[in-house]
BALO-404853 format. One record per residue: residue in one letter; x, y, z of N, C-alpha, C in turn; residue number from 1. Coordinates in Angstrom, 2 decimals. Layout:
N
  r      n.x      n.y      n.z     ca.x     ca.y     ca.z      c.x      c.y      c.z    k
  a        X        Y        Z        X        Y        Z        X        Y        Z  NUM
...
END
This chain:
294
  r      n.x      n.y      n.z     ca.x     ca.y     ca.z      c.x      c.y      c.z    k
  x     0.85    -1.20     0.00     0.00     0.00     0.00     0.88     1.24     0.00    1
  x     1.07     1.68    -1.36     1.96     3.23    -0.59     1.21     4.44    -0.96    2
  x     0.93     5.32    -0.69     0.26     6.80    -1.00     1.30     7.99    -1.20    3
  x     0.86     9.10    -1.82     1.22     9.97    -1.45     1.90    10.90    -0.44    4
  x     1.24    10.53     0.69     0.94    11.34     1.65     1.03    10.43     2.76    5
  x     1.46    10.74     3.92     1.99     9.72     4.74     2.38    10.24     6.40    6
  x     0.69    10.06     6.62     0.77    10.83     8.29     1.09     9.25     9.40    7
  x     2.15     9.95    10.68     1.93     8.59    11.44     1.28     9.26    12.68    8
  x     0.73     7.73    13.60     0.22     8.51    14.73     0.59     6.78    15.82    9
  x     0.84     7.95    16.84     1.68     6.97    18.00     0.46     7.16    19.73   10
  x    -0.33     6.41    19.43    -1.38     7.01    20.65    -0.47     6.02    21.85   11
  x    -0.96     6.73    22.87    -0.65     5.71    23.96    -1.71     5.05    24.44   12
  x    -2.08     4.15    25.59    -3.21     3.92    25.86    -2.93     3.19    27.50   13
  x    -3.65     3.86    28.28    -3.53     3.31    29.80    -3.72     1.81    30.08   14
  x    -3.28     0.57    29.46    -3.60    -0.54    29.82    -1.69    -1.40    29.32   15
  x    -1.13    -2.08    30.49    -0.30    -2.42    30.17    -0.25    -3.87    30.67   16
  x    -1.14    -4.19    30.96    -1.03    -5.87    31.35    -1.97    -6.64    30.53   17
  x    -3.21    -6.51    29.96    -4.17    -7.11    29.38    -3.58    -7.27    27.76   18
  x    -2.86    -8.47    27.56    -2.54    -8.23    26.16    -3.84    -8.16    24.79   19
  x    -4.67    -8.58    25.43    -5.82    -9.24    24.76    -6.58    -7.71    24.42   20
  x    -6.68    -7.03    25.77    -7.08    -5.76    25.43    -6.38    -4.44    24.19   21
  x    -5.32    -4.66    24.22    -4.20    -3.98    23.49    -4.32    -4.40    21.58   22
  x    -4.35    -5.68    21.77    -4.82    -6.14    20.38    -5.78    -5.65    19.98   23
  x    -7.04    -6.08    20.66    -7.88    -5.65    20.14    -8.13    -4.05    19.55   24
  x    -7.48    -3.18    20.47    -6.99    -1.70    20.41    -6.51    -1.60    18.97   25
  x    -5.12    -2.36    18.50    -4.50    -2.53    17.50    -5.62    -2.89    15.80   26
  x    -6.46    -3.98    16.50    -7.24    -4.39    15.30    -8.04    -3.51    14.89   27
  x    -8.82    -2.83    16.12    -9.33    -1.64    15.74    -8.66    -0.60    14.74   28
  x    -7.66    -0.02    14.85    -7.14     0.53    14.10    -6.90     0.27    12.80   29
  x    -6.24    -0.88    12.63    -5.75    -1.56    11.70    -7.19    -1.79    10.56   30
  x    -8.13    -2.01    11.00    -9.21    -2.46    10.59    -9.87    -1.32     9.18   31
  x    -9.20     0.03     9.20    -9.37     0.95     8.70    -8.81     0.90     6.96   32
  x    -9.11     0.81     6.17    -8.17     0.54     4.61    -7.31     1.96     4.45   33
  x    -6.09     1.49     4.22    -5.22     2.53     4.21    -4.03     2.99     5.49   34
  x    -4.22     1.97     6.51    -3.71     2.27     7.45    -2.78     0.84     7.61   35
  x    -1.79     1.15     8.09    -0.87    -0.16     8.66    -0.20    -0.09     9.93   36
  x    -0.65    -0.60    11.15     0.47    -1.01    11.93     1.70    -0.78    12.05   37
  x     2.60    -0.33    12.37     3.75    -0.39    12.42     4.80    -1.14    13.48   38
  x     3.79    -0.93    14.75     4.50    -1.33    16.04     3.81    -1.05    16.96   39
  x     3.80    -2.27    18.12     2.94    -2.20    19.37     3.87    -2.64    20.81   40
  x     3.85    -1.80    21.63     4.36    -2.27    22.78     3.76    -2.54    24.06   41
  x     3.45    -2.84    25.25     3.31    -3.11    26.60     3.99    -3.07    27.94   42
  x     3.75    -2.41    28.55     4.82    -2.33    29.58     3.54    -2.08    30.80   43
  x     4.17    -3.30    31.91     3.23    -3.47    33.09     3.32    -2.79    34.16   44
  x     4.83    -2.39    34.05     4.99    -1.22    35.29     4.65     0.25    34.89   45
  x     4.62     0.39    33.95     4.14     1.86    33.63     2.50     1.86    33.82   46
  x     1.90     0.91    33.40     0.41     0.66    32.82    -0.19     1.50    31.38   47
  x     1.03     1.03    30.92     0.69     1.56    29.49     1.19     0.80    28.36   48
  x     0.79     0.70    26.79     0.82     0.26    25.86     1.01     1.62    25.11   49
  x     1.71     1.38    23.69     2.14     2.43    22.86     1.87     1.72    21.03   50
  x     0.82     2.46    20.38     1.06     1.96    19.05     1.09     2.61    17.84   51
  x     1.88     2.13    17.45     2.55     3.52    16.35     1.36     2.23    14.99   52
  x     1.37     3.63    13.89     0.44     3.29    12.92     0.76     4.12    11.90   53
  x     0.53     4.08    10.85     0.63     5.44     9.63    -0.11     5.19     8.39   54
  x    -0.43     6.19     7.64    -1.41     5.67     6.57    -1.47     7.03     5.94   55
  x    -2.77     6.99     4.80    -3.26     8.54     4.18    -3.67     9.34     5.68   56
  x    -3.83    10.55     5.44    -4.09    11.62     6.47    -5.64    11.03     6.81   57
  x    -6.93    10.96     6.10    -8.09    10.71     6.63    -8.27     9.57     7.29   58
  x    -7.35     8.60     6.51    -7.61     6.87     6.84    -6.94     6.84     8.93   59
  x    -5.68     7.75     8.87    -4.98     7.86     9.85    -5.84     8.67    11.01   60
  x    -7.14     9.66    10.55    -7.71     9.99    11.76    -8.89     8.78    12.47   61
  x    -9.34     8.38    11.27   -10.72     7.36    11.16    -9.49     6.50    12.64   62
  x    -9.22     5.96    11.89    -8.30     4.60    12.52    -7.90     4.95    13.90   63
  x    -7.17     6.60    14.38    -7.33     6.75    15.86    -8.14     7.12    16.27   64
  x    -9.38     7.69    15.54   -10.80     7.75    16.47   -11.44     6.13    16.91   65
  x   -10.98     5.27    16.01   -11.27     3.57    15.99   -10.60     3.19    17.32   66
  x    -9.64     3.42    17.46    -8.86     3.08    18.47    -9.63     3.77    19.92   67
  x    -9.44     4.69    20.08   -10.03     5.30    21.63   -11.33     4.99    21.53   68
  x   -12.46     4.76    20.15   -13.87     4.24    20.71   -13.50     2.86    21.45   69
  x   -12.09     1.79    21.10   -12.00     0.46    21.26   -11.52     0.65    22.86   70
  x   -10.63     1.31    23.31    -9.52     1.64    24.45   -11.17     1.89    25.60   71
  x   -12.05     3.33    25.05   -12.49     3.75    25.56   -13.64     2.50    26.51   72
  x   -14.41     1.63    25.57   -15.10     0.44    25.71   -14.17    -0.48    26.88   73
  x   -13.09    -0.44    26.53   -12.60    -1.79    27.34   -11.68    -1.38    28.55   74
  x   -10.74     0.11    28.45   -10.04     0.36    29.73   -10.87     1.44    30.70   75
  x   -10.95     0.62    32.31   -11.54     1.76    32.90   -10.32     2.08    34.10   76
  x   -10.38     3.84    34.32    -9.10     4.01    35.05    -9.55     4.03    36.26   77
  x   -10.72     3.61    36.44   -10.66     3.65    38.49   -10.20     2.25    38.53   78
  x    -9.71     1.20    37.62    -9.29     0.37    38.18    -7.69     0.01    37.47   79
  x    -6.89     1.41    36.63    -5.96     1.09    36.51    -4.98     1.42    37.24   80
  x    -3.54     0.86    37.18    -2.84     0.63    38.20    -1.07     1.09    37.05   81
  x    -0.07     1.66    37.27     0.74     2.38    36.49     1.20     3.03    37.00   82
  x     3.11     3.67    36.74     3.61     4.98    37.48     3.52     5.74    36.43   83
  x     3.03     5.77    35.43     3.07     6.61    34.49     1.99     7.90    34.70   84
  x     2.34     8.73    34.23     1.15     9.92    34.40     0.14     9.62    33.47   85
  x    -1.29     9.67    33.44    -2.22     9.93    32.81    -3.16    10.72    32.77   86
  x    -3.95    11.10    31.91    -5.43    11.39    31.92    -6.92    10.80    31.31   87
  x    -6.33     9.53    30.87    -7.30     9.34    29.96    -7.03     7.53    29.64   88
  x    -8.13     6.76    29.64    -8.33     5.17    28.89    -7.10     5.64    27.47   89
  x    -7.29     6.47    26.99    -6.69     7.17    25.76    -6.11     7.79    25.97   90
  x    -4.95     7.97    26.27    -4.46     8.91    27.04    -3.54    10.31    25.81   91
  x    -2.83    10.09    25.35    -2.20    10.82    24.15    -2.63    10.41    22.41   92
  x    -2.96    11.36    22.06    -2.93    10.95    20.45    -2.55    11.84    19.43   93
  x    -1.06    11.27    18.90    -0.25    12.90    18.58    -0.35    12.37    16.97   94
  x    -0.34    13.18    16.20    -0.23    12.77    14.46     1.00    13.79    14.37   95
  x     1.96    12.52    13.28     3.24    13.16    12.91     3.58    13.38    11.49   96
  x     3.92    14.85    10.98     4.10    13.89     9.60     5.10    13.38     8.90   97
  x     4.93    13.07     8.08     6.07    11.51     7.36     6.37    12.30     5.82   98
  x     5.33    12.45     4.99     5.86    12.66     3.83     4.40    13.02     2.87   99
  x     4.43    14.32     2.51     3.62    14.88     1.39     2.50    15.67     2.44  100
  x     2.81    15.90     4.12     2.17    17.16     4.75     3.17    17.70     5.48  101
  x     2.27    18.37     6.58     3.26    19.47     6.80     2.38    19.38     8.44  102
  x     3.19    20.13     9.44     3.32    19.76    10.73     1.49    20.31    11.04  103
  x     1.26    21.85     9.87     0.08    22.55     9.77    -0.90    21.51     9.75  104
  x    -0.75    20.71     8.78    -1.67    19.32     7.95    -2.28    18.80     9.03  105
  x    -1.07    18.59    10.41    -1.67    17.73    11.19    -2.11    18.08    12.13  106
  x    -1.92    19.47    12.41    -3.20    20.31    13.32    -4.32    20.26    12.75  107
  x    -4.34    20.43    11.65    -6.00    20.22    11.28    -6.00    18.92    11.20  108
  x    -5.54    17.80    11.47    -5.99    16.30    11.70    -6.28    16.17    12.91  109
  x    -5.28    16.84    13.85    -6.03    16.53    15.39    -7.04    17.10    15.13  110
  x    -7.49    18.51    15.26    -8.52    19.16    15.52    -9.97    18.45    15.04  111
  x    -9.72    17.36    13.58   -10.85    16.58    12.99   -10.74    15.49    13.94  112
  x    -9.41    14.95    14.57    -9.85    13.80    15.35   -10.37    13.70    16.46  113
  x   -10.09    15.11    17.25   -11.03    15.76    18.63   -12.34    15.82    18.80  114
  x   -12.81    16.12    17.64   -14.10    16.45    17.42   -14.71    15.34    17.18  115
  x   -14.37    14.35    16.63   -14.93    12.74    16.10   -14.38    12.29    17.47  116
  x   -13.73    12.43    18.10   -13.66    11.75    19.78   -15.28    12.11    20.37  117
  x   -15.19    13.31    20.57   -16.10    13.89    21.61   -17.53    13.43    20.98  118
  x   -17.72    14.01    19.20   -19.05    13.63    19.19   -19.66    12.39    18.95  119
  x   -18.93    11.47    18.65   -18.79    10.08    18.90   -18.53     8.60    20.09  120
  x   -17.80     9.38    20.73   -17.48     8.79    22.34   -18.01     9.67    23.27  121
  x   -17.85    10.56    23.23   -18.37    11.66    24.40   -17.34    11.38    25.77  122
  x   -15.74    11.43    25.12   -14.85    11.94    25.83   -14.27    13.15    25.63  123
  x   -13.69    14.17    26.29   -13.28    15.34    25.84   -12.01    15.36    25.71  124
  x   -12.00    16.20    24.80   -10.71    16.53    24.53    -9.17    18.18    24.62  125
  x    -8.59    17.47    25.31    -7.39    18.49    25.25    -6.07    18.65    23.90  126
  x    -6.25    19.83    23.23    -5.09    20.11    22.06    -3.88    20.23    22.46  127
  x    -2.60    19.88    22.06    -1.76    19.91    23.13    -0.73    19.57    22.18  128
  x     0.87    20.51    22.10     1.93    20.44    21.35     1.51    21.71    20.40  129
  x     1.95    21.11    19.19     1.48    22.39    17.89     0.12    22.97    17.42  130
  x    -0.73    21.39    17.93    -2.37    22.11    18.16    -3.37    22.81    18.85  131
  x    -2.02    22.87    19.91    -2.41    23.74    21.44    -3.51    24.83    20.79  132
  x    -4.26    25.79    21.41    -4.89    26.79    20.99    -4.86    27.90    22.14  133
  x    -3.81    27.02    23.32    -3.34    28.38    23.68    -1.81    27.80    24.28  134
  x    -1.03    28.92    24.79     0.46    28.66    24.78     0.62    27.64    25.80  135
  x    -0.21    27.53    26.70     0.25    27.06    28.10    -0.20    25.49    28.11  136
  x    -1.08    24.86    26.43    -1.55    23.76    26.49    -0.08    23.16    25.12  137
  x     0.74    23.60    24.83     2.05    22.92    24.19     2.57    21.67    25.16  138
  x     2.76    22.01    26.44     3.19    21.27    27.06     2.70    20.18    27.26  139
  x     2.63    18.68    27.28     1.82    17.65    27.63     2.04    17.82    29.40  140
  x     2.82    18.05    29.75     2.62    18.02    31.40     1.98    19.21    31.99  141
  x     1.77    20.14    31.39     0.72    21.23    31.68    -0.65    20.61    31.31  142
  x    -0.93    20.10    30.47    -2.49    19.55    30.47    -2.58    18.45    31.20  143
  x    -1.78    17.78    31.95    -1.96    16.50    33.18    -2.11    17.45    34.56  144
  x    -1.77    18.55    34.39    -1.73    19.07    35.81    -3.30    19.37    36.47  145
  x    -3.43    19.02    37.58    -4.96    19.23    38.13    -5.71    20.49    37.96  146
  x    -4.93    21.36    37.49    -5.38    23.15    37.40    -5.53    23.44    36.07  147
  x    -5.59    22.25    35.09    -5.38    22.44    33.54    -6.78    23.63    33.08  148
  x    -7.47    23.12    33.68    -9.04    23.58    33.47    -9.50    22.99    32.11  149
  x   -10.80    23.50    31.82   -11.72    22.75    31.27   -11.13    22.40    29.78  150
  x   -11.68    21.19    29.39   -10.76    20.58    27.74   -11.22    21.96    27.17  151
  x   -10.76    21.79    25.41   -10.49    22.18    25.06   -12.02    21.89    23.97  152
  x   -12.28    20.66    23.93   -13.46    20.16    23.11   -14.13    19.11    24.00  153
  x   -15.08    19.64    24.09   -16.39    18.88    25.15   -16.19    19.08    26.47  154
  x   -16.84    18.21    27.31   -16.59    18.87    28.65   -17.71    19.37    29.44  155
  x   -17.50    20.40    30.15   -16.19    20.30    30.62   -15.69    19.17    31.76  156
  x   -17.00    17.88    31.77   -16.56    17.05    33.01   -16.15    15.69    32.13  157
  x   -14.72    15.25    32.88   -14.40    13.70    32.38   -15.62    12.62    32.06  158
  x   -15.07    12.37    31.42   -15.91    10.61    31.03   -15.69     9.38    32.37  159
  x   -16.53     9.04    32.95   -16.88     8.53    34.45   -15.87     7.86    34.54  160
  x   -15.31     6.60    33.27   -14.04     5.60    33.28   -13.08     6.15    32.42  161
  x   -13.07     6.73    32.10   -12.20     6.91    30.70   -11.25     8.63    30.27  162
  x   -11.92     9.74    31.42   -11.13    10.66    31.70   -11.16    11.43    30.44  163
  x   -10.24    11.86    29.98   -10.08    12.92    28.75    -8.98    12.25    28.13  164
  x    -8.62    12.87    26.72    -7.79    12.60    26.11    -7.06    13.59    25.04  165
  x    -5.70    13.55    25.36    -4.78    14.71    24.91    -4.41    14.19    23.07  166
  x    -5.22    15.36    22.45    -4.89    15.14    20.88    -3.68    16.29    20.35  167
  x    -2.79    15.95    19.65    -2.12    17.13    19.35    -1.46    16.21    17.70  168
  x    -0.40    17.32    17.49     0.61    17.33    16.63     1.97    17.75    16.58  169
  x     2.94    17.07    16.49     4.05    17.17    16.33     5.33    16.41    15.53  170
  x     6.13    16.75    15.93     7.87    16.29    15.05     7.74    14.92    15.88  171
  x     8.74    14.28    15.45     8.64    13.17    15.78     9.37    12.65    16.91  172
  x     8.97    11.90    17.78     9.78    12.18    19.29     9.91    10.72    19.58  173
  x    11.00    10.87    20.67    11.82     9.07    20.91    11.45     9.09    22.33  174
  x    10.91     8.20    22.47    10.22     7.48    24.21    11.26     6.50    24.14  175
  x    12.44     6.80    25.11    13.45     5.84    25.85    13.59     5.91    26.81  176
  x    13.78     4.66    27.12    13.48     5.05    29.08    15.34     4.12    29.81  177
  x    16.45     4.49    30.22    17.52     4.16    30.60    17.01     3.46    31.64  178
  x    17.48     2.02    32.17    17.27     1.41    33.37    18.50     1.62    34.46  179
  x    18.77     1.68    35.60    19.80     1.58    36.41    19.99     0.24    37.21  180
  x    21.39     0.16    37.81    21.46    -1.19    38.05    21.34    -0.93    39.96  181
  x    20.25    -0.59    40.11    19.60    -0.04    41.49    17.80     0.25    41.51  182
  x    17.91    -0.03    42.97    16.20    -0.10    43.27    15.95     1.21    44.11  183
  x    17.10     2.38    44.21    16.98     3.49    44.36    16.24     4.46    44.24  184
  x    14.84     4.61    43.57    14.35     5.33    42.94    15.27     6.82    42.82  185
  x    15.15     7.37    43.94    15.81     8.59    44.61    16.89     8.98    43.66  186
  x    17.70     8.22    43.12    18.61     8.39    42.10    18.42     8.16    40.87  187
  x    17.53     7.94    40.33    16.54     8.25    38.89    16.25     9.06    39.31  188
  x    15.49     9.65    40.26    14.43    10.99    40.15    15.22    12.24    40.01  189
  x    16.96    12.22    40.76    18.24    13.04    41.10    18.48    13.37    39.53  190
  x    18.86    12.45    38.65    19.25    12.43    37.13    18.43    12.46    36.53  191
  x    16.96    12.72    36.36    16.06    13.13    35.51    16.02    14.43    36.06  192
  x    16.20    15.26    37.06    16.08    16.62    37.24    16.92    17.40    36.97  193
  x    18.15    16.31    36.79    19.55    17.64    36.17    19.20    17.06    34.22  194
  x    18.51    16.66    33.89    19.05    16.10    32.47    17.72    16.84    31.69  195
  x    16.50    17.03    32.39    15.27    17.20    31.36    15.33    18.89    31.45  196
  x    14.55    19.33    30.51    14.92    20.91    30.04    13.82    21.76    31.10  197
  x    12.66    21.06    31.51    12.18    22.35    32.45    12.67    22.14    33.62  198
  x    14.25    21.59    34.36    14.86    22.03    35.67    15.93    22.80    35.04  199
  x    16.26    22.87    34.03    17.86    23.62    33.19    18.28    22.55    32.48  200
  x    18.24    21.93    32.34    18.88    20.47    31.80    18.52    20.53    30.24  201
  x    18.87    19.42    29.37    19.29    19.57    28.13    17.88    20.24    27.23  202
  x    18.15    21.27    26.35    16.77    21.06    25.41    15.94    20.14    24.69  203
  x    14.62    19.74    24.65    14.11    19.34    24.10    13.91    17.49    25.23  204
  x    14.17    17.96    25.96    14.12    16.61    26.86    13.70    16.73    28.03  205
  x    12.07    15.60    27.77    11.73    15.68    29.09    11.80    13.84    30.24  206
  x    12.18    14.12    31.21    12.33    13.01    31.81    11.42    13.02    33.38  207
  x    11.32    11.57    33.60    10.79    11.52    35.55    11.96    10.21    35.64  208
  x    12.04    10.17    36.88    12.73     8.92    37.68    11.51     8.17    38.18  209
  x    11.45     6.78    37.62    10.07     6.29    37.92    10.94     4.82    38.66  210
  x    10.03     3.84    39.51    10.37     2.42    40.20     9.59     1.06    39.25  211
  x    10.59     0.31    38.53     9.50    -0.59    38.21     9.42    -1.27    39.24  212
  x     8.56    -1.85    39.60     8.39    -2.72    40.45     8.44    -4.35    40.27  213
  x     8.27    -5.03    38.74     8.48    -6.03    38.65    10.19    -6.69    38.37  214
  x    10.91    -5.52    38.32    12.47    -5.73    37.68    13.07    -4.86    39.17  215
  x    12.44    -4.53    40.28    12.83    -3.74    41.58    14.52    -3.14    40.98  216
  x    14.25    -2.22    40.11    14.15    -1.34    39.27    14.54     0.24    39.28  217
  x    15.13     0.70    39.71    14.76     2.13    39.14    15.03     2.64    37.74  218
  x    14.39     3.40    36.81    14.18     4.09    35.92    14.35     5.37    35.28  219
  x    15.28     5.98    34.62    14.90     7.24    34.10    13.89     7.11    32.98  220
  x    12.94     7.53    32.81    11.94     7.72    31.55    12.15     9.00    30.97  221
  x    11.92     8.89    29.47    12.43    10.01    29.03    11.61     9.96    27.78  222
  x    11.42    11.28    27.13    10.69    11.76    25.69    11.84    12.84    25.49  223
  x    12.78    12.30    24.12    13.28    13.22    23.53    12.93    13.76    22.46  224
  x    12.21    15.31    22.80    11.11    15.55    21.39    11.95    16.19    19.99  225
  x    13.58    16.80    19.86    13.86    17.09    18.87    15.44    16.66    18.82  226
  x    15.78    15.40    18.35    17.10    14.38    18.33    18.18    14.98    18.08  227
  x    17.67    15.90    17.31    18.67    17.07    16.08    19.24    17.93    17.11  228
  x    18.70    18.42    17.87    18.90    19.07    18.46    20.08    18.80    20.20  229
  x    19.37    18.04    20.29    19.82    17.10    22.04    19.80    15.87    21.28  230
  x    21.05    14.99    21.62    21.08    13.52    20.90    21.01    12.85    21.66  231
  x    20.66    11.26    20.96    20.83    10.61    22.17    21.73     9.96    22.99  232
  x    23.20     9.78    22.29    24.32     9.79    22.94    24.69    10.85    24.20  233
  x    24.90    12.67    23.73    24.80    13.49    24.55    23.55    13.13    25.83  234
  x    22.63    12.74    25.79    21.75    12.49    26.71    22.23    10.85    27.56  235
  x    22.66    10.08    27.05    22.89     8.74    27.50    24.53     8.52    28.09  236
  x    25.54     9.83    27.73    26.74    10.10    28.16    26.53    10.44    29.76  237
  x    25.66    11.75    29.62    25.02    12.54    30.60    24.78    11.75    32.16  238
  x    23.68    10.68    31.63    23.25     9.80    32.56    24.18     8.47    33.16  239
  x    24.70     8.69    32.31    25.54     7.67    32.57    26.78     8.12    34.08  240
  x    27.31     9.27    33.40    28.36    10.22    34.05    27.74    10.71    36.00  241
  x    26.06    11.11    35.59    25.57    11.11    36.65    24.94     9.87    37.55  242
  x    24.77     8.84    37.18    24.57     7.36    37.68    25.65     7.17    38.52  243
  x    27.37     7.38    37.43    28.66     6.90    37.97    28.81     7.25    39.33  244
  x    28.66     8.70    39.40    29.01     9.52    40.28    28.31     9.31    42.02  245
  x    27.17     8.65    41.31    25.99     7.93    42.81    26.57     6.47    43.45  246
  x    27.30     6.10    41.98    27.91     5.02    42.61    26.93     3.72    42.04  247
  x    26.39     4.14    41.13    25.37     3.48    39.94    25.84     3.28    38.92  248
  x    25.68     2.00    38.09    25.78     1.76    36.73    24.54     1.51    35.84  249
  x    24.34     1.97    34.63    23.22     1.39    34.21    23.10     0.10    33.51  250
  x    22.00    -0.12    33.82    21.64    -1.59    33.24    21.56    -2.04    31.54  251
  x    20.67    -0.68    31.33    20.33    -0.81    29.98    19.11    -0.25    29.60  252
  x    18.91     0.40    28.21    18.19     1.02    28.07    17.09     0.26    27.19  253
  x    15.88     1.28    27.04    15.03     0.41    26.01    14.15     1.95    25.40  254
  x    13.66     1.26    24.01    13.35     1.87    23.14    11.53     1.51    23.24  255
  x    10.84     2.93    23.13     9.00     2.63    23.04     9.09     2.78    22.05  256
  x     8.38     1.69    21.05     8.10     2.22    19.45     9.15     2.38    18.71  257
  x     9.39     3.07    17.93    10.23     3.44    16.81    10.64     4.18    16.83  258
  x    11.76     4.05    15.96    12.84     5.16    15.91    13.34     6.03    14.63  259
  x    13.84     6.94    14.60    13.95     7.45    12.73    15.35     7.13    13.12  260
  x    16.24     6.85    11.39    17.06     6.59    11.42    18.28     7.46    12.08  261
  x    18.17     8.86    11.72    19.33    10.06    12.31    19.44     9.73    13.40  262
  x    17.84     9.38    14.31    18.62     9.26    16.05    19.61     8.80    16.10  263
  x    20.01     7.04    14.88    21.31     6.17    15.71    22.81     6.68    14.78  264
  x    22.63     7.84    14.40    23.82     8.68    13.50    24.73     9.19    14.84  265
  x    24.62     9.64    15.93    25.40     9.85    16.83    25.96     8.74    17.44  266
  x    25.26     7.99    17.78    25.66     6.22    18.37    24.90     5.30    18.21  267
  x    25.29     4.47    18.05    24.72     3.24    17.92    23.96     2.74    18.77  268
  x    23.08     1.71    18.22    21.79     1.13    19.37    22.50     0.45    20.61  269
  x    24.03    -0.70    19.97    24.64    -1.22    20.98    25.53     0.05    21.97  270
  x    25.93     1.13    21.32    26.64     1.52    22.51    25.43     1.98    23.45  271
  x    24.52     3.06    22.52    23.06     2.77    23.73    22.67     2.13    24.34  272
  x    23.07     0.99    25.24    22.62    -0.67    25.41    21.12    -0.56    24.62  273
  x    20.55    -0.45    24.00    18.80    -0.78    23.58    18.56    -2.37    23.50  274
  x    17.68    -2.71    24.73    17.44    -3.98    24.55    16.78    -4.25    23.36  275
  x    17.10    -5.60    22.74    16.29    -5.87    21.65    16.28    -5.74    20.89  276
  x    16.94    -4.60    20.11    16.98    -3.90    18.82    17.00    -4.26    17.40  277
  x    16.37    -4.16    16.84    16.70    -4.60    15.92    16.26    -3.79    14.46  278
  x    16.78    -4.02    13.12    16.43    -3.23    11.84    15.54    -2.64    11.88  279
  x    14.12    -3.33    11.99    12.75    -3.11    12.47    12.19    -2.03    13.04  280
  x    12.98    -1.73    14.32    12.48    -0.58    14.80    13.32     0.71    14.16  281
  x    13.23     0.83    13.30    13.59     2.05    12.53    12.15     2.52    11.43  282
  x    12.08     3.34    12.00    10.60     4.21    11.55    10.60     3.44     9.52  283
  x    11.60     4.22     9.20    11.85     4.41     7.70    11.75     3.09     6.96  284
  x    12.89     2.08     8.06    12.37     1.07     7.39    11.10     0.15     7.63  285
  x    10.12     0.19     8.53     9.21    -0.08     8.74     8.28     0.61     7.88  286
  x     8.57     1.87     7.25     6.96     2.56     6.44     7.85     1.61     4.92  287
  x     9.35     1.50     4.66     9.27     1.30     3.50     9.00    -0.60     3.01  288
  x     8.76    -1.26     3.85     8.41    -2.89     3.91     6.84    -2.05     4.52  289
  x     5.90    -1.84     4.88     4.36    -2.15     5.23     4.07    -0.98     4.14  290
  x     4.24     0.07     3.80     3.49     1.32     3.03     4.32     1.44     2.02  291
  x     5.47     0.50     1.11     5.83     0.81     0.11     6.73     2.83     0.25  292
  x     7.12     3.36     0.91     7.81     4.34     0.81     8.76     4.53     0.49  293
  x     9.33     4.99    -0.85    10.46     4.93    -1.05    11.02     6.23    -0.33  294
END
């Protein structure tokens, strides 16, 4: 299947133990003509799942409004369990673009997919990144904060199980999360506050120090939203240097979803430790084996 035009979208979704639930999430999507899969993940200590998808621009909104009617039906958050921040069964749904739009293109895709949330599910919705509609909703951790005030579309009270859900648009961003070889938390939380950009720390990088609990664990989690800019070597030097210094080594890192190829132009996946890695998770070559992209 290849098109023209070639939007991706990476929703997250508050359920990280029910694999059965997650699929089905996936089929939903998938179920759409014009859309392909790209990659699905799970992670039980966060309580979240991540699935990247891409297709034509319309096929790509249909398919994540498909998805949060599916998420919305089957995850309820008074009974989910996760260190991850949320707001929503649905929690993020960002459209990126790939090839033949433009970052504009995909503000007006959220804004069509907000609206097919709300008048279709009757969850509300928050704009958030480049579709913000005001300055202070760019931030995804400004619209998690309890003082966010009312969405942005529908509203203004949550959906009883299912909360709200943050639609936006942006560049394309790397969810890696570094493991340490400690159950410290205290020292993840120390090195995510000198490394992410709203304590002073590097641009374009935001991090928390989170505990898994099934790997007794500590965690830096991290979203590096512009690679070009802050790499991921410079960021994985960083942590490393500040781990040493605690008297910590890290374990190893891991990759959510996909990756574009430039990220591994500074270093490599192995000097990154990235568990798992493989050809595959490279954005480019994944659209050019499922969507024909040359």
């Amino acid at each position: 299947m290849g098109t023209a035009e070639v939007v991706e979208c990476v929703p997250n979704f508050s359920e990280g133990r029910d694999a059965a639930v997650v699929d089905a999430i996936a089929n939903a999507i998938a179920s759409v003509p014009g859309v392909a899969v790209l990659h699905q993940t799970m992670d039980g200590d966060h309580g979240r799942s991540v699935i990247t998808f891409a297709g034509s621009p319309n096929a790509v909104v249909e398919a994540a409004v498909r998805g949060v009617e599916n998420a919305v039906s089957s995850i309820d958050l008074s009974r989910h369990h996760g260190v991850h921040p949320r707001i929503g069964a649905a929690d993020v749904v960002p459209f990126v673009p790939v090839r033949g739009v433009t970052l504009a293109d995909c503000v007006a895709l959220a804004e069509a997919a907000g609206n097919e949330i709300w008048q279709r599910i009757g969850v509300p919705v928050y704009l958030y990144e480049a579709a913000a509609r005001r300055e202070a909703r760019k931030r995804l951790e400004n619209v998690r904060r309890p003082d966010a005030g009312a969405p942005d579309i529908g509203g203004p009270e949550f959906h009883p199980t299912a909360g709200a859900v943050a639609v936006g648009a942006r560049k394309f961003l790397i969810a890696w999360n570094v493991n340490l070889a400690t159950s410290d938390v205290e020292v993840a939380k120390a090195i995510a506050r000198r490394i992410r950009a709203s304590s002073g720390g590097f641009p374009h990088v935001k991090a928390l120090g989170l505990m898994l609990a099934s790997r007794n664990q500590a965690q830096v989690s991290m979203n590096l939203t512009d690679f070009e800019v802050t790499s991921m070597r410079v960021v994985f030097d960083e942590i490393r240097r500040l781990a040493e210094t605690a008297g910590v080594a890290i374990d190893a890192s891991e990759l959510i979803g996909l990756i574009p190829q430039g990220a591994l132009a500074s270093a490599s996946a192995e000097y990154l430790r990235i568990e798992g890695f493989a050809p595959d998770r490279i954005i480019e070559n994944r659209l050019t084996s499922l969507l024909a992209v040359e």
